[in-house]
N, C-alpha and C positions, 0 to 999 in steps of 0.2 A: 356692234360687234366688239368694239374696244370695250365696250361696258362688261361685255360679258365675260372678256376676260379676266377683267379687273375683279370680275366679284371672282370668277374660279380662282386666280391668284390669292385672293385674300382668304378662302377658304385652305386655302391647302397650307399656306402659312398660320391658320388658327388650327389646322390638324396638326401640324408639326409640332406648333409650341406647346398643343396638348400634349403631347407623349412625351416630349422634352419634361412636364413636368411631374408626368407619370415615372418616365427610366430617364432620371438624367445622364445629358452625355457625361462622357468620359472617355481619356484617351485609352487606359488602363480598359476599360469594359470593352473598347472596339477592339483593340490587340487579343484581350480573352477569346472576345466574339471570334474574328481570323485565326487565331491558331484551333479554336474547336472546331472551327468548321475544316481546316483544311486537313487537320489529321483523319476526321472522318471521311473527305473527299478522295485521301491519297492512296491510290494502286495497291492492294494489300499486298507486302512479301510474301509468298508462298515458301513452305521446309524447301520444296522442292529445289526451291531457287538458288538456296546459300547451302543447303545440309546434308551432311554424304550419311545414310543411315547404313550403306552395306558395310559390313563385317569383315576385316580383313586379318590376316596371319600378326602384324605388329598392333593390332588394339585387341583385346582380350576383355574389354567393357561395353555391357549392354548400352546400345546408341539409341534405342528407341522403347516408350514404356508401352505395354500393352493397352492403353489408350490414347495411343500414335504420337504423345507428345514428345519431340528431341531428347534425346539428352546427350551435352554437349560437351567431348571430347576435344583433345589437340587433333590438328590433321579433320576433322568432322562436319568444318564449316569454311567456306569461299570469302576468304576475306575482302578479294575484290568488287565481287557480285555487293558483300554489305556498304564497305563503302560507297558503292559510286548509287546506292540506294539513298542510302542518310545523306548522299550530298545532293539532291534532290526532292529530297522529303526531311530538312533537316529537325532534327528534336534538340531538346536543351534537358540533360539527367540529372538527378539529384545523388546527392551520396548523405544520408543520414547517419551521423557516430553518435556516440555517449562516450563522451570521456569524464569521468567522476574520481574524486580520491586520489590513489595515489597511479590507479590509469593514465589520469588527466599530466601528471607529471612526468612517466616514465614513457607511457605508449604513444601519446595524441602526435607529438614531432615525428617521428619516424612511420606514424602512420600518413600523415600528412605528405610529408615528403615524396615517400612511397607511391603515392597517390596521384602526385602533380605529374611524377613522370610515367605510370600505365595504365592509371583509370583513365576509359576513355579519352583516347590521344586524339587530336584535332575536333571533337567535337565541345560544344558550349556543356560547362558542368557546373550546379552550383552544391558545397559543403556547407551541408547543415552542422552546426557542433552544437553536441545540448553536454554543457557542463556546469559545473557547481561552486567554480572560484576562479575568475576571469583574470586572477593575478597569475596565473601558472599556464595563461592562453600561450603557446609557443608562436615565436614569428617563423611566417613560413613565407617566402618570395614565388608564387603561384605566378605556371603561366599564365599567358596566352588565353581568352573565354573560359577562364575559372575565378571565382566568387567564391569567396566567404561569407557565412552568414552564421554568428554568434547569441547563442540562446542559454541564458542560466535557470535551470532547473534546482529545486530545491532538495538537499542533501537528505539522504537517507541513510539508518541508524545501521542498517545489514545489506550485504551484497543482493541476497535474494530478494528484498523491497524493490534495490534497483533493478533488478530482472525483472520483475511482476509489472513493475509502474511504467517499463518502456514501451509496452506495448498502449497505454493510454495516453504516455503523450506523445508519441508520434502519431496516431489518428485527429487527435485534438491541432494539431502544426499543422498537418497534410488539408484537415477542413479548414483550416483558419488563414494560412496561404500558399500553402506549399503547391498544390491542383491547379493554383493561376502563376506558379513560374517556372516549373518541368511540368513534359511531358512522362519521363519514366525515375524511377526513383527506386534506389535500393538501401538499405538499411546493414548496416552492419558493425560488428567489436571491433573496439578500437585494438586492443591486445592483436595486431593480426598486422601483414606486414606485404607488399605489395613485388612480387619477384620477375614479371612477365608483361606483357600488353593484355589489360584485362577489356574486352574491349565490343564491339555492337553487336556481336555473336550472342553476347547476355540477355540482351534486351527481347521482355516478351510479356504477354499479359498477365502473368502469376509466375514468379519466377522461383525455383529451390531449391538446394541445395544438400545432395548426398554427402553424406556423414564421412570423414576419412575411417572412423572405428568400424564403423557399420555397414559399409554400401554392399557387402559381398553375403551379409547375413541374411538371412526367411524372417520376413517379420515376425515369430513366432520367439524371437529369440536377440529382436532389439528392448532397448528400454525404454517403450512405452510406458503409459502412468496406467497402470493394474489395478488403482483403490476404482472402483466401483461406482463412490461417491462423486468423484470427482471428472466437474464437465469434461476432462481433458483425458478419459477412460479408454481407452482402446484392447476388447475383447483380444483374449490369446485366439493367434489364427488370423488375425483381420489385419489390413494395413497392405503398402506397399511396400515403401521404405521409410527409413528411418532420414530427418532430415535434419540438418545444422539452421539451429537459427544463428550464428552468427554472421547467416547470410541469407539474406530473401530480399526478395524485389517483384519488379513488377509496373504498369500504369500507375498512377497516382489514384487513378478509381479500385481498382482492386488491391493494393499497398495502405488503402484505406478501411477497406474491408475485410483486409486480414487483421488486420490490427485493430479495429474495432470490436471484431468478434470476439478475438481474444484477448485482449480488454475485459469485452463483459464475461467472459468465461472466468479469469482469474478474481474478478471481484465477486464473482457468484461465489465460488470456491471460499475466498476469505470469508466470505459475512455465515458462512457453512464450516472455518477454522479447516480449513483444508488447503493444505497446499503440494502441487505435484510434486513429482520426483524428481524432474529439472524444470521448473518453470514456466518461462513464458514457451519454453521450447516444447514441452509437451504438450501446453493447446498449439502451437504453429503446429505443430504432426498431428493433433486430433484437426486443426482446422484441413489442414493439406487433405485428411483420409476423407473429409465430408467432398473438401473442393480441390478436387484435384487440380493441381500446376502443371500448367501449357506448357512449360519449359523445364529444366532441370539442366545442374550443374555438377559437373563430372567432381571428384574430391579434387582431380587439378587445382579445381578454383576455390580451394581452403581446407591445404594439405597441412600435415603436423608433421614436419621435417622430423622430429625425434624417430617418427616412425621410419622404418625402412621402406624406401618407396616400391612397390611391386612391379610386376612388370607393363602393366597398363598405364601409368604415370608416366608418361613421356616429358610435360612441361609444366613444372607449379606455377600458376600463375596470382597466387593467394598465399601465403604460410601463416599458420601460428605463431605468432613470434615469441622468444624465448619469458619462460615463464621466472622472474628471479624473486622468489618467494621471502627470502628475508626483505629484501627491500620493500616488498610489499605489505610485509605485517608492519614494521619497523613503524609506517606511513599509515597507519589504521589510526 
């Protein structure tokens, strides 16, 4: 009997060390392993749960798109009901900037700043910064489960290079490690300035974000890219809305594949000498019109103070921050 054990023991320790040297351990791979699996195991939130879609007398903005995805208003969502979610299922988000040029030296601090005290309050965050001269990095004293994490990308000759190229290397960071250390991940311009609690109401599988110029307009009459040739085409009459990339989000699996798509969309276009009418932001609005987003973000959340706020704008929680153009060329 004892024999027989000994040989089962020795057997299952020559299976172990076989696959030990097939998938070695790793602490990093088991934390991977437990967070995949537990996000997939965890109680899915329902709209129903956190999101008030009915229509009242003080909001005057569409709360719901004709293919039932939110769209997320002040007053719109149960801040309670999210929280005491996420403190049970909790996640760890990303925030991805580009500060380049003379960005990197006027916007990236006060975006930063901005940032420590409304993006996401008490939950784990870490800041991606892809910049081009780590001598103009601002010190910034980050609370409390916020992370810094500094990446220098290589300098480009025109603004619109750097629009084009962001969408490839945030796919390229996102596959490379960004997927093993958030959960959800948003991207966004530095030029932009943080005035409110921006905060778990965001968070969803495809996240995007209405235009402050445009959210009121008929697609027929936003600026879509109209050359024909170009991947990022969108037929007059087709469309839903028009969307701001200086904000989109999302999982790390689909933040992936928006940004990949459009990536190959934009390199398609150059190696064709073609480039849209705004950029990377006219494939995200051809990408959005193929794959619609789960979620949408009211102009609240990336409002242009110059504009007069209408009556629907109850709380900015995003602005454009001021745009000071001499200093900007000055710095070319």
């Amino acid at each position: 009997m004892r024999y027989k054990i000994l040989i089962l023991s020795l057997l299952v320790l020559m299976s172990l060390y076989a696959q030990y040297r097939e998938y070695p351990f790793s602490i990093k791979k088991l934390q991977m392993t437990y967070q995949c699996w537990s996000l997939k195991n965890q109680p899915e939130l329902q709209p129903s749960d956190w999101f008030n879609a009915t229509m009242d007398s003080t909001h005057m903005g569409m709360r719901a798109t004709n293919w039932s995805a939110p769209i997320v208003w002040t007053n719109t969502y149960n801040e309670l009901v999210l929280a005491s979610y996420y403190k049970k299922h909790p996640v760890t988000v990303g925030l991805i900037v580009f500060a380049v040029g003379r960005y990197l030296l006027y916007y990236l601090g006060h975006f930063l700043e901005s940032a420590d005290r409304f993006f996401m309050v008490n939950q784990k965050v870490i800041i991606y910064i892809m910049l081009d001269d780590f001598s103009y990095m601002p010190w910034v004293d980050l609370s409390r489960h916020r992370t810094l994490k500094i990446f220098k990308i290589k300098q480009e000759r025109r603004w619109q290079d750097i629009s084009m190229v962001r969408m490839k290397v945030i796919s390229e960071h996102i596959a490379g490690h960004i997927q093993h250390e958030v959960d959800y991940v948003f991207c966004m311009d530095v030029d932009q300035i943080f005035k409110a609690k921006y905060g778990l109401e965001t968070l969803g599988d495809s996240v995007a974000q209405l235009h402050t110029y445009w959210y009121k307009e008929s697609p027929s009459k936003v600026p879509y890219e109209r050359n024909k040739s170009s991947e990022a085409y969108i037929a007059v009459g087709e469309g839903d809305f028009y969307y701001h990339a200086a904000v989109f989000g999302g999982t790390t699996t689909q933040v992936f594949k928006i940004t990949k798509e459009c990536a190959k969309a934009i390199m398609k276009d150059k190696k064709n000498n073609i480039e849209a009418v705004w950029h990377d932001e006219s494939h995200l609005n051809k990408y959005f019109f193929l794959h619609r987003p789960t979620k949408l973000l009211s102009p609240e959340y990336c409002w242009d103070l110059s504009k007069n706020k209408t009556s629907d704008i109850k709380t900015v929680k995003l602005a454009w921050n001021f745009k000071n153009y001499k200093f900007l060329r000055r710095r070319l």
